[in-house]
Every structure is written in structure tokens, then in C-alpha cells.
N, C-alpha and C positions, 0 to 999 in steps of 0.2 A: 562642813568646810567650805570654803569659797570656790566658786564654780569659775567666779571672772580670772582666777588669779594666773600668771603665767608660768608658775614654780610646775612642773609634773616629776614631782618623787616618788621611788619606790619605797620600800621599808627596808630591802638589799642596801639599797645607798647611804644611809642613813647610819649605819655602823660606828659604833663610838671610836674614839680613839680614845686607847689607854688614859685614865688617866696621870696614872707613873708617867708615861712618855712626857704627856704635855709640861708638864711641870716639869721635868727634866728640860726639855726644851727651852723653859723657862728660863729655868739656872743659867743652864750653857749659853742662852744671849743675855742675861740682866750680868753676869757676873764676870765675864773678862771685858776690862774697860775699865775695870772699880780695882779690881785687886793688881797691883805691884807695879802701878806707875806711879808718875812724879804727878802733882797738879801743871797743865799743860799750860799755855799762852791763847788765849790774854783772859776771859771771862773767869773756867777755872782756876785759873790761878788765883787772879780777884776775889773770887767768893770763898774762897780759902784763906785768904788773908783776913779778909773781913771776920772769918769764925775767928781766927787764931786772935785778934784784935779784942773780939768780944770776952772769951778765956782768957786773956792776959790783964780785963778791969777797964774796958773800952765800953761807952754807952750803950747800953743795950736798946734804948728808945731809939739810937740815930746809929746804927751800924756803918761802921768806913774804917777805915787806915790813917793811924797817925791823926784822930781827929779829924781828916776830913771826908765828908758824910760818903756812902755809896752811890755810884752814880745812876747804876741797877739798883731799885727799891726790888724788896722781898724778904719782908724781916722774916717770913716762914721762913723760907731755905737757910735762912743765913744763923737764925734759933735753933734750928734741927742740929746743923752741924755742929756748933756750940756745944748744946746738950750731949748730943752723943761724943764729942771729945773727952765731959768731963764726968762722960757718966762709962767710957770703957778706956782708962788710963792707962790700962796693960796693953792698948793697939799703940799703933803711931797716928799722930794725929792726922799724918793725910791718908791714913788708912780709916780711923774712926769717922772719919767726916763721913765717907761715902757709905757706912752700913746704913742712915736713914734712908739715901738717896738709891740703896739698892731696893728698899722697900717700897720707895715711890713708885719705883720703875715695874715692876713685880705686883703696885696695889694697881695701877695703869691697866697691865694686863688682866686682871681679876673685873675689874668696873668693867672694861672693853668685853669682856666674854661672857658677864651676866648681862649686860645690856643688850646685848646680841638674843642672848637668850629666852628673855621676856620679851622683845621686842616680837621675836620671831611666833611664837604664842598666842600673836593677836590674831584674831578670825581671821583678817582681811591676808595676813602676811602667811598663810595656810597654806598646803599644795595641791592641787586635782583632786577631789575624789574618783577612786575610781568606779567602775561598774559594779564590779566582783570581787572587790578589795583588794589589799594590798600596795594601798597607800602605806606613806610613810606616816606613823604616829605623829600626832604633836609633841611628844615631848624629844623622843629622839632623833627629831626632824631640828627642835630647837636648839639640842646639845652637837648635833653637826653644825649649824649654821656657827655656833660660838663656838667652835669649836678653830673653825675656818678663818673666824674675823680675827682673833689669836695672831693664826698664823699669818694674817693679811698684815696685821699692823707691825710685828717682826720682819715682813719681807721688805718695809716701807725705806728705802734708803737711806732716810734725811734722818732718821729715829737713833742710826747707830751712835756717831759719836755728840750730838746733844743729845742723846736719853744718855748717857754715863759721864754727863759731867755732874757736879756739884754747885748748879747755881738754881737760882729763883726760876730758869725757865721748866726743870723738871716738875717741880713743885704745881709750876700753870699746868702742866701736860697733868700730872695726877685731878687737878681740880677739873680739869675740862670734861676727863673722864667721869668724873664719880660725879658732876651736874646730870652727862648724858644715863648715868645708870641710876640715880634720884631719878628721872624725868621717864623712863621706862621702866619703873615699877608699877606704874599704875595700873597698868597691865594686867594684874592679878587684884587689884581691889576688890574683884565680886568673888574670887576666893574665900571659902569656910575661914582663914586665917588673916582677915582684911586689917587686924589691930596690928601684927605683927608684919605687915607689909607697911601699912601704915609709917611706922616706927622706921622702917628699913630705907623708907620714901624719905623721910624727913632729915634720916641720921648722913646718908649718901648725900644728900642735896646740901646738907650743913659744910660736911668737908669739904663739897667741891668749892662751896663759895667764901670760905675760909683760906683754902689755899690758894685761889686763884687772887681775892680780896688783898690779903695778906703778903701773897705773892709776885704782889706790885703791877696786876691788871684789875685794876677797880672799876674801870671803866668798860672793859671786853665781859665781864662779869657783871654787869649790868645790861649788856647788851644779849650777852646770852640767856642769861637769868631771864630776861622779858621774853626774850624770843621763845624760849621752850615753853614758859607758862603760856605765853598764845598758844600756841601749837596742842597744848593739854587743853587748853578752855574749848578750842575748837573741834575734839576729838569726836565726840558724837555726831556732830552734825557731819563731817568728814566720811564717816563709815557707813551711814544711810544715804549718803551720794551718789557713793562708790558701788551700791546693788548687790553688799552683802545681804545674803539670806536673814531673815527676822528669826531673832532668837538667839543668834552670832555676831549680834553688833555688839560691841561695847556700852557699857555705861557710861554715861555724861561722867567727867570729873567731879567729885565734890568740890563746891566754892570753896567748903571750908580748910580743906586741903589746898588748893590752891592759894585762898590767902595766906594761911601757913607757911606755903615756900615763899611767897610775897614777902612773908614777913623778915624769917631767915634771910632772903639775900639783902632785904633794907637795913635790917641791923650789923649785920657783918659788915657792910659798906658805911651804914654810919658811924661805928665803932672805930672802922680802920679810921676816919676820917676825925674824929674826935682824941685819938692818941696822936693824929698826924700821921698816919701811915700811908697816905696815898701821895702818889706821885704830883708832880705840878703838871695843869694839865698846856696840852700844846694842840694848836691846829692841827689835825689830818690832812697830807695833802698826796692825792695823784703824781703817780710818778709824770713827772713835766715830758722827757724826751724823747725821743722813738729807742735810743740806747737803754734810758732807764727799763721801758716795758720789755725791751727782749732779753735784758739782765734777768728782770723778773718771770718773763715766761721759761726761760733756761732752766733757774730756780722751781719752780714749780713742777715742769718736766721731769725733773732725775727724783727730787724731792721727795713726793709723792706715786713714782714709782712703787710695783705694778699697781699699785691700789686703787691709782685715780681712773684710766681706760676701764677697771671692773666697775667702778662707780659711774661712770656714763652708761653702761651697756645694761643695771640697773634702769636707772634714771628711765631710760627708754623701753625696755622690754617692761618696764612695770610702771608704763606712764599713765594707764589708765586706773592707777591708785594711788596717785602720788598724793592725796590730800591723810594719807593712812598714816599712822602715825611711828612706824616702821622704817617709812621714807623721810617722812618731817622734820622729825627730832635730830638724825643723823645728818641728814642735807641740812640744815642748819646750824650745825656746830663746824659742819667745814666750810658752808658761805662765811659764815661769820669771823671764821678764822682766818679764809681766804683771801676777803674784802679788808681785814685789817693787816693782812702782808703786802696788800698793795699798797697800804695808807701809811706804812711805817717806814718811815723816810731811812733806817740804817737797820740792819739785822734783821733784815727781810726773813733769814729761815727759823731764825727764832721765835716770829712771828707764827709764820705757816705750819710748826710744830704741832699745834694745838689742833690745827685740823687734823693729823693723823686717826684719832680714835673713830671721828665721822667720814673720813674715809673708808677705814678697816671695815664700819658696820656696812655700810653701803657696798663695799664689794661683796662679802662674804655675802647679800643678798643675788650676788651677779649668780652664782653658783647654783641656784635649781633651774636655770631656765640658758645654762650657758650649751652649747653643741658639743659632741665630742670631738670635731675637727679644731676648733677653737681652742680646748683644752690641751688638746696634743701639742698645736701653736704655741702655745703656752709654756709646756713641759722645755720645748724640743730648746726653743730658745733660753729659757733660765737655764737649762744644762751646759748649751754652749757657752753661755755667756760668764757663769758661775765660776765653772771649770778652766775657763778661759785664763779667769782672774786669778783662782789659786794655784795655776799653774805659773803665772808671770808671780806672783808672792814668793812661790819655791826657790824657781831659777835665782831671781834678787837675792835671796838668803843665800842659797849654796854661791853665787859669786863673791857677795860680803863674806863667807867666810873662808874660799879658797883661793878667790881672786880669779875663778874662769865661770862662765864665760867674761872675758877682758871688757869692753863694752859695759855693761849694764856695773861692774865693779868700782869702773870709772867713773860712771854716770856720778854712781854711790860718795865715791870721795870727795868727787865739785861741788855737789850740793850739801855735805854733809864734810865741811874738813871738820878735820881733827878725830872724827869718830874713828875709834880704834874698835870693832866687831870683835865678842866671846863667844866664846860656843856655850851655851846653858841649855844641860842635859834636860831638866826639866821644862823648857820653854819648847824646845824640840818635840817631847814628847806629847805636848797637848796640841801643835800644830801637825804632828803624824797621827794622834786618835780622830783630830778633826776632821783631817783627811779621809782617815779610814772609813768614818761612821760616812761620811759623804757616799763614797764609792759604794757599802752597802747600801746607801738608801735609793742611792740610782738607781742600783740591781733591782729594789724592791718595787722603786716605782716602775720600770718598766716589766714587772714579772706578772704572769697570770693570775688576776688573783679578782675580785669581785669591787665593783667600783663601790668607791665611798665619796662622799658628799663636798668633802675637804680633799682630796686627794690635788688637785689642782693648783693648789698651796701648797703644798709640800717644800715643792723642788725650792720656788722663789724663795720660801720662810727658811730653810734649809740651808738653802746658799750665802742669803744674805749674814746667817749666822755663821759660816764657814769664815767667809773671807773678812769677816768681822777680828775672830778668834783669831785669824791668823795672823793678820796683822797686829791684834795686843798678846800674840806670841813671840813669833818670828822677827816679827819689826820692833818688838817694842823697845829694847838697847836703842833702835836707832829712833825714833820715835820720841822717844825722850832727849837722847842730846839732838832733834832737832825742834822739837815745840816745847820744852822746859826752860823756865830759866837759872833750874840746877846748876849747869856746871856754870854759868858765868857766876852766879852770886856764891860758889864756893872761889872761884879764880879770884874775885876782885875779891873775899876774906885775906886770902893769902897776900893781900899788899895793904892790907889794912893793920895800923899799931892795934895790938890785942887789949882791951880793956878799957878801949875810948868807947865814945858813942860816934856815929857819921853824921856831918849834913848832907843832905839830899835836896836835890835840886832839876826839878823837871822829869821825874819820875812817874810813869803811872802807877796806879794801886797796883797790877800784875808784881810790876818790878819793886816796888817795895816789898809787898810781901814776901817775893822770894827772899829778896835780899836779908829780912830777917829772920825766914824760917833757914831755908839753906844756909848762907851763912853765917847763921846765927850773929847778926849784930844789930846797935843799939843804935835806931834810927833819929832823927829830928831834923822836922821840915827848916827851910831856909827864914829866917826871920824870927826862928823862935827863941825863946831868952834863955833856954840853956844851951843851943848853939855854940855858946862861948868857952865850953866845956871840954869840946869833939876838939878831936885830933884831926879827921879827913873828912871829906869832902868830895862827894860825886854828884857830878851835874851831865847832865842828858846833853849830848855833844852840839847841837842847835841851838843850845841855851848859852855856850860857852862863848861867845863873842861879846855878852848882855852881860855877863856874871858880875863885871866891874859895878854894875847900877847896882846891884843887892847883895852885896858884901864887899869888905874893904881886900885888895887884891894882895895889898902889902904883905896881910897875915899869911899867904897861903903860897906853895910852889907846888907847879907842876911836878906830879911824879910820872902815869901813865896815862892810855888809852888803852879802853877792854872793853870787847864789842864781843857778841856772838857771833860762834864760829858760825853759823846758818843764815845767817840773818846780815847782808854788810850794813843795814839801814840802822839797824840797834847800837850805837856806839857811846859810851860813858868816857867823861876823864875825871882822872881820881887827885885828889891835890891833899896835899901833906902839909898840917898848921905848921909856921917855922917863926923864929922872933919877928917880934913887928921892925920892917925895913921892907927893900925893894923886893915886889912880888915876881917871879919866873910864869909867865907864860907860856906856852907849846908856840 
């Protein structure tokens, strides 16, 4: 084992966790978020129309709404849910959509905890030997460590609500991961079973650059793609540096394997490029303003919560290996990810997503070499801070539904009119197991009992799933009427002649989609030649002083304005075809 390294484990600390638990744990964060809401505003909704578009006889080469193309490239994501619409017809479609994307999220987890697991494997990423033994094995040293980065990438903030939407950015997060767990198999190449690693190297490294390709980062996929294979070509020479012991350095990479992945990422990128699947490309530029960088550092901050502080104290405590390949792989899929959420001039955290997995690894390294006063630090705040939060979740709920405390009920109605709050027995009862299972786990973590390796993670991974849960519990009625555009696009059905088609006019993809899945009606952009058909007419209320240049006003009389209730900026008016004569106005 490595003598330089800073990890010093016992074999006590090292103790599995279940693995019933983990996988439960799994469920309980991949799966509320997915089941019994509405597609939200603005992305989700989007990429949900786009499927429903695709199943209704919409190009499947150029996916969009209404004929025009998506403005988010990602034919994976947007093929997945397709597929799985019309391959489980007994769901609802915005329930079918999200079973792929539960899978995404869940295969995420799986690439992120064998990549941890190989990684940790490697001589250099070992722990102390001791005198008289009683070290921690390598293998159950490796199954804590991914055990931990699990729970690191769960505690991660920014993960809850983009990991549970249904668009292309989930799809980059699955691909990011399974590059980084292609690019730490190599790991075991001197392994008796090197074909079948072999195979395992090649088959992980295809997905990733598939989904990511595919998944409308051709370009980030290129950049990681190089970046990892350097970091592979330089392995050897990195671990005789670093003054592991001879006999525990790694083997050089094979070329031949390495061209291999070389090959894979060139053909999936030439392919996407050959059908047209990549995006057009645009300058990168530095955020220009002293506001934009602290927007961005804000971002970053909560984001990347706890994971990024464990990923420095890494960085440093094991700075005299950072050429290992343990450090490399994972600090370069979150530079990479990092460096391109500064360059991405809108949707900065969409961007920064992708570094999650290279985060989780790099913490979960912080953990053999972290203090126990540190740890405590650790506990003492995610408890308060956790608890904090689902105690303000509760209070809100019990006020929406009895109206005390008066304050916070009020708060509820200004920003949320119209919402009328139901009591659902069953929404109650998964926000009181959540609770509960919390409250024992606190008892657990602070009960005497024998330290494990992952225990440090607990609370954070714990909590962030708690207050996750509760809110697509507790909140989610209100949640919905306040990020769906459900209840408008049923309001505006109810003033629309039944059995017309509508023009549309200054809509984005979000609000058409709703508009045709909720209220189920038969849309056509402005200028199209069946136009002449539709009875009504809704134009995006900014657009409505211009409307006279792109249709004749005569046809058309004001009926209403319908705006969501959340929202005063969202406002539509709806206009009713009438004989040709003088048009009405608002």
C-alpha cells in the first residue's frame, strides 16, 4: 500500500452500508419529483411538448413544437421520452415520459459509485499501512468510499430539481457520469479478467459520449473526451512520480485501448454531425461584469453544496498526488464543467450540473483523512440547518391548510391567488414517514455506535432528501398551480369554441405545449394557411399592439385577457373569429 498517502483507515471504519439501504435511499431521492406532478415551467414543460409533438407525427430528425425546431438540441432526451410514451400507453404521458429519466438519474448514481470504487483501488489512492495491521482492506475501503460519493452527489443542492426534470440536461449529467466511469476502469486492467474490463471500459465510455453527443453538448464531449484520455495516456508516468512503492504502480495504458476510446468519441461526434444533430456553434465568452461573476459565484456556492468545501480539502490534504489518477479524472470533469458555466452566457446551472459527479468523487475522497472535529462541524450544521428547513415546510403546510399561523397563510395567498389548498391523505403521509425516518436517523447518527467511513454524509445526503420529499409532498398542489401552466391552458379551453383549431401568436414552446396537452386544443402558428380555419386566436399580450401587421384585425373581436394567477408578467388575449367588418379591440 502507499506509504506517502494521507488517508489512515482502520478496517472498523470501513463497514459496508447495507446494501437494501443504499438503493432505498436511491428510490426515496430519484423518485419524488417524477411521480404526480404537472410538467413545470419553462424547460420541462418544453421537453415535454417536444415528445408529445414527436408521438403525434412531428419530425423526428428536427424535434420542436408546431414545426418549429427545439431551441434546446438533445434528440436523446427528447427520443427517450417518445419511446417510452408509446411503448407504456396504460401510463399518462407525463407520467411515461419521466420512467426513462428515472433511469437516468438512478444509472448517474450507479456510474458515480463504481467510479468512486475503481478509482479508490488504485495503489496511490490506498490508506497507511499499518505496523501490526489492521488496515482497512482495499476492497472495503473502496466500497465505503463509493459508498460516500453516493451520498455526496444526493446532498449536492443544485441536483434536486434539474436531476427530476425531463429534458436533455439530465441525459448530459447521465453521460458525464458514465465517461468518468469508462475512464476509471482502467483501473483493473492487470486484472485475471482484463477482456471483460476491457468491454466494460469501452461499453461505459460509448454511453457517455452518446448521451452527452446526442444530448446537445458535442462540444463539452469533446473537451472531456480529450481531457480524460490525456489524463489515461499520462497514468504511468504520474504514479512513478508520485514515490509509490515498485510493484504498486500501475500499468501504462494500452494505446490500443486508448485509441479505441479515441475512436468512439470521434465517431459519435461525427455521426451526431453527419445526421445534423449538433448544435450551431457560438463564441464562449467570460461573464463581462463584476454583477455577472457574483451572480455566478452565488450560483456556484449553494449549487455545489457540501460537495465543493470537501473537494478542496481533498485537493490539499492529497496535494502531493494529485498527478494520481484518482485526483485527475474527477478534478477534470468538474474544471471542465465549471470553466463551461462561466462561458455559458444563460442557464448557468444547467451548465454547472455536470460537474456534480466530479465533485461527489473528489469529496468522498475528503473522508479518510478528514478530523473528527471537522466532521462533527459538519453533522452539527446540516442537522440545524436541515431541520430548520422542514420545520419552515410544516408550519407553511399546516397554515395553507388551516389558515394559522395568519402570516405565513397570507404570505401563501399573495403570491399564489387563486390556489384553493386540499388536504391529501396520502401526500401527508409520505411528508410524516419522511419526517420520521429523519428524526430516527438523527437518533442513529448521534448514538454510540462504531465510526464508518461514510457516516459524515449521512445527515447532508439525508436531509437534502427530506426537504426535497417534502416539498413534492406537502407543496406539491401548490407547486403546481404555481410553476404549471395547467390551470391557465384549462381556463383559456373553457373560453375557447370547442371543435376549432387556435392561432397562436407569440407563444413560447412551454406555453404551447401546455396549451395542447392541458387543454387539449388544436394549435396553428400565425401565418400558417390553415389559420383560416380556427375560430380563436391568442397572442402573448406584448405582441398585441403589432397584431394589426400579421393578421387582418377586421376578422377578429376581442373577447378576453388570461394571465396566470402567479405569474402578473404571463398575460394572453384571446380574440373570437367574427364576420369580416370592423375589428373590437381592448
Amino acid at each position: 500500500m502507499n506509504s506517502t498517502t494521507p488517508a489512515i483507515v482502520t478496517q472498523a471504519a470501513v463497514r459496508q452500508l447495507p446494501r437494501a439501504v443504499l438503493l432505498l435511499f436511491c428510490l426515496a431521492y430519484a423518485l419524488p419529483g417524477f411521480i404526480g406532478r404537472e410538467a413545470w415551467k419553462t424547460a420541462d414543460a418544453t421537453a415535454f411538448g417536444i415528445m408529445i409533438d414527436l408521438v403525434r407525427g412531428g419530425d423526428w430528425w428536427s424535434p420542436g413544437v408546431l414545426g418549429a425546431p427545439a431551441e434546446t438540441p438533445g434528440w436523446a432526451a427528447y427520443w427517450l421520452g417518445a419511446w417510452a410514451i408509446q411503448a407504456l400507453p396504460f401510463l399518462a404521458p407525463e407520467t411515461a415520459v419521466r420512467v426513462p429519466f428515472i433511469g437516468l438519474l438512478l444509472f448517474t448514481f450507479a456510474c458515480t459509485w463504481y467510479s468512486v470504487y475503481h478509482l479508490a483501488r488504485q495503489p496511490q489512492a490506498q490508506p497507511v499501512s499499518f505496523a501490526f495491521g489492521g488496515e482497512a482492506s482495499p476492497r472495503d475501503y473502496a466500497r465505503a468510499l463509493a459508498d460516500a460519493a453516493v451520498l455526496a452527489l444526493a446532498a449536492c443542492l443544485g441536483l434536486a430539481q434539474l436531476g427530476h426534470e425531463t429534458t436533455p440536461d439530465v441525459a448530459r449529467l447521465a453521460g458525464a457520469a458514465a465517461m468518468l466511469y469508462g475512464a476509471s476502469r482502467v483501473a483493473d486492467l492487470r486484472s485475471p479478467h482484463s477482456r471483460q474490463v476491457l468491454a466494460k471500459t469501452v461499453i461505459g465510455w460509448l454511453l457517455g459520449c452518446v448521451l452527452l453527443v446526442f444530448g446537445g453538448a458535442p462540444g463539452l464531449a469533446l473537451v472531456l473526451g480529450a481531457g480524460l484520455l490525456a489524463v489515461l495516456c499520462g497514468a504511468g508516468r504520474s504514479a512513478e512520480a508520485t514515490g509509490v512503492p515498485d510493484g504498486s504502480t500501475p500499468a501504462p495504458v494500452p494505446l490500443g485501448l486508448l485509441a479505441a476510446l479515441a475512436g468512439v468519441l470521434g465517431a459519435s461526434w461525427l455521426l451526431a454531425w453527419g445526421l445534423g444533430a449538433l448544435a450551431p456553434f457560438t463564441w464562449p465568452v467570460l461573464p463581462e461584469t463584476l454583477d455577472d461573476w457574483q451572480r455566478w459565484l452565488r450560483l456556484m456556492t449553494w449549487f455545489t453544496w457540501p460537495a465543493w468545501p470537501m473537494a478542496l480539502w481533498t485537493l490539499w490534504r492529497w496535494r502531493h498526488q494529485l498527478g494520481s489518477l484518482h485526483l485527475l479524472l474527477p478534478l477534470w470533469l468538474a474544471g471542465a464543467s465549471v470553466l463551461h458555466s462561466m462561458l455559458a452566457s444563460e442557464h448557468l446551472d444547467r451548465a454547472l450540473l455536470l460537474s456534480l459527479p466530479g465533485f461527489a468523487t473528489l469529496a468522498a475522497f475528503a473522508l479518510p483523512t478528514m478530523r473528527r472535529s471537522m466532521s462533527a462541524l459538519i453533522d452539527w450544521f446540516t442537522l440545524l440547518f436541515f431541520s430548520v428547513c422542514a420545520l419552515i415546510i410544516w408550519v407553511i403546510w399546516f397554515a395553507m391548510m388551516t389558515g394559522f399561523p395568519a402570516k405565513p397563510a397570507a404570505n401563501v395567498a399573495k403570491l399564489a391567488p387563486g390556489f384553493r389548498p386540499e388536504f391529501s391523505l396520502l401526500l401527508f403521509l409520505a411528508g410524516a414517514l419522511a419526517s420520521l425516518a429523519w428524526i430516527a436517523l438523527v437518533a442513529w447518527r448521534t448514538g454510540r455506535h462504531r465510526q464508518a467511513l461514510w457516516k459524515s454524509l449521512v445527515l447532508p445526503a439525508a436531509g437534502a432528501t427530506l426537504c426535497w420529499l417534502l416539498l413534492t409532498s406537502l407543496w406539491l398542489p401548490l407547486l403546481d398551480h404555481a410553476l404549471s401552466y395547467g390551470p391557465l391552458s384549462r381556463r383559456i379551453a373553457t373560453l375557447v369554441p370547442p371543435g376549432h383549431c387556435v392561432v397562436v401568436d407569440g407563444l413560447n414552446h412551454a406555453q404551447e405545449s401546455a396549451l395542447r396537452y392541458h387543454g387539449n386544443l388544436d394549435l396553428v402558428r400565425i401565418g400558417a394557411r390553415e389559420q383560416d380555419r380556427c375560430r380563436a386566436l391568442i397572442v402573448e399580450s406584448e405582441r398585441q399592439d403589432s397584431l394589426w401587421k400579421r393578421t387582418d384585425l377586421t376578422q377578429w373581436a376581442y373577447r378576453a385577457t388570461v394571465r396566470r394567477l402567479s405569474d402578473r408578467q404571463e398575460r394572453f388575449a384571446l380574440y373570437i373569429r367574427v364576420s369580416p367588418g370592423p375589428g373590437t379591440r381592448p
